[in-house]
C-alpha positions as YAML, in Angstrom:
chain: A
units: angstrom
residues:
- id: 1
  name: UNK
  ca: [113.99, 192.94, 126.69]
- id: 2
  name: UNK
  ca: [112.66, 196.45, 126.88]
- id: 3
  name: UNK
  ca: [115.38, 198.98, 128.87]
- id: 4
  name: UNK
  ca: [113.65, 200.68, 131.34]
- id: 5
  name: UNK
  ca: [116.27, 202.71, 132.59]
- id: 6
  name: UNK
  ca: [117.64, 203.37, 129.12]
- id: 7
  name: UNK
  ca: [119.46, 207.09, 130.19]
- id: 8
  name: UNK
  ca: [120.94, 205.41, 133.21]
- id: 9
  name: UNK
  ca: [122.19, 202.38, 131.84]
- id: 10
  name: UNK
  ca: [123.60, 203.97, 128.81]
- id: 11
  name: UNK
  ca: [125.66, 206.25, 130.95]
- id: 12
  name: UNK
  ca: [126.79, 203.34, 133.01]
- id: 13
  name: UNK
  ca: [127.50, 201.34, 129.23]
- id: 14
  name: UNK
  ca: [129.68, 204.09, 128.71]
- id: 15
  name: UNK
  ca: [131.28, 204.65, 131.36]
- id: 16
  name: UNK
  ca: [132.13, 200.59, 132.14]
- id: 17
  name: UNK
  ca: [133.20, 200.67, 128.59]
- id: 18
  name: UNK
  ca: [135.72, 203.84, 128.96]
- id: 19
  name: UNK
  ca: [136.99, 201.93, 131.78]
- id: 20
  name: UNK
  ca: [137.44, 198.46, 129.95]
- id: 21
  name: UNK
  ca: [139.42, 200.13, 127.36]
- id: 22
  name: UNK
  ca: [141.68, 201.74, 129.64]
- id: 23
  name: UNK
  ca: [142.25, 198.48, 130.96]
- id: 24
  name: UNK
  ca: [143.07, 197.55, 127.86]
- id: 25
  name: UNK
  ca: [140.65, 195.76, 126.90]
- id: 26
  name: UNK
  ca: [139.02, 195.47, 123.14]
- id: 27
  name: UNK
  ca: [134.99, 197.18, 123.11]
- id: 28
  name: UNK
  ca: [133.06, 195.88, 120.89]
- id: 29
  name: UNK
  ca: [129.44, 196.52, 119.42]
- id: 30
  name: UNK
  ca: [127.38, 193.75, 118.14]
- id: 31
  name: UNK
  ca: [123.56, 194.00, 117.47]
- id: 32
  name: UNK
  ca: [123.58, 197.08, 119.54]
- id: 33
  name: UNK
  ca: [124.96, 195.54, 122.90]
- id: 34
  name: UNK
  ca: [128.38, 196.59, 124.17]
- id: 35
  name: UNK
  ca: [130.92, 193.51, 124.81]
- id: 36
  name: UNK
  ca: [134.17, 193.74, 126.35]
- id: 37
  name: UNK
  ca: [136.51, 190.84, 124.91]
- id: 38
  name: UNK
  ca: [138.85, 188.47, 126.90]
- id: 39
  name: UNK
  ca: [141.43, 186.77, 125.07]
- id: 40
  name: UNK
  ca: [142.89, 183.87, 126.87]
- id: 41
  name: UNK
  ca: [144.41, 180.59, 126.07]
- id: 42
  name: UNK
  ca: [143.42, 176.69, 127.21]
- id: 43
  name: UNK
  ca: [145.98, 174.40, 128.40]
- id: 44
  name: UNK
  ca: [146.33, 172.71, 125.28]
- id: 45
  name: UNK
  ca: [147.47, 176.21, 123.82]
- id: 46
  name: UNK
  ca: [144.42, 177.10, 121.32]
- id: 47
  name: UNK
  ca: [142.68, 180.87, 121.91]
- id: 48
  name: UNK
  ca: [139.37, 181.20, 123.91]
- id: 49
  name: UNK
  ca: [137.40, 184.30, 123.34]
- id: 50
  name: UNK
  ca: [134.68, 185.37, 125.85]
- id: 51
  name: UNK
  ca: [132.48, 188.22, 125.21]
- id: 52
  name: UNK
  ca: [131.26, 189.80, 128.88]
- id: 53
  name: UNK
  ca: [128.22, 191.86, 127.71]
- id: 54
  name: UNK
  ca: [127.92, 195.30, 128.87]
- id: 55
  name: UNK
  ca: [124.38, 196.31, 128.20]
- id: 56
  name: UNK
  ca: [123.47, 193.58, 129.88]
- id: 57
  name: UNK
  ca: [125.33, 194.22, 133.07]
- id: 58
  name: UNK
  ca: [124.47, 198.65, 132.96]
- id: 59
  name: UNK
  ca: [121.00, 197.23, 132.49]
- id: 60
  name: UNK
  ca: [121.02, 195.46, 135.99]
- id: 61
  name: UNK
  ca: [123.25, 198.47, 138.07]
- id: 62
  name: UNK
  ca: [120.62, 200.67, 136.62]
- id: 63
  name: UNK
  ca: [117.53, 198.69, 138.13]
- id: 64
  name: UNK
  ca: [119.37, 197.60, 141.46]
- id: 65
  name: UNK
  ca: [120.47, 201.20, 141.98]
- id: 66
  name: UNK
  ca: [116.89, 202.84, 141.28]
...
């Protein structure tokens, strides 16, 4: 997917990721997108990890907010 609005949506990347890790939250890079990672646990007690991609999500705000 080609990023239009790369200088936008890399200053919203970074500034959704600033905020994720003052929330606490682990920031990952993988294949040059920007995750945030949720740690949870199922009922039956084992450890769920979901990735909620960042790139993906500056990506839109930039192209909704243009």
């Amino acid at each position: 997917m080609s990023r239009r609005f790369t200088h936008v949506a890399d200053d919203y990347e970074q500034i959704i990721a600033d905020i994720a890790r003052q929330e606490g939250f682990n920031v990952e890079t993988i294949d040059s997108d920007v995750f945030f990672v949720i740690r949870s646990f199922s009922p039956s007690g084992e450890q769920v990890l979901s990735k909620v991609n960042i790139t993906r999500f500056a990506d839109a705000m930039a192209r909704a907010l243009s």
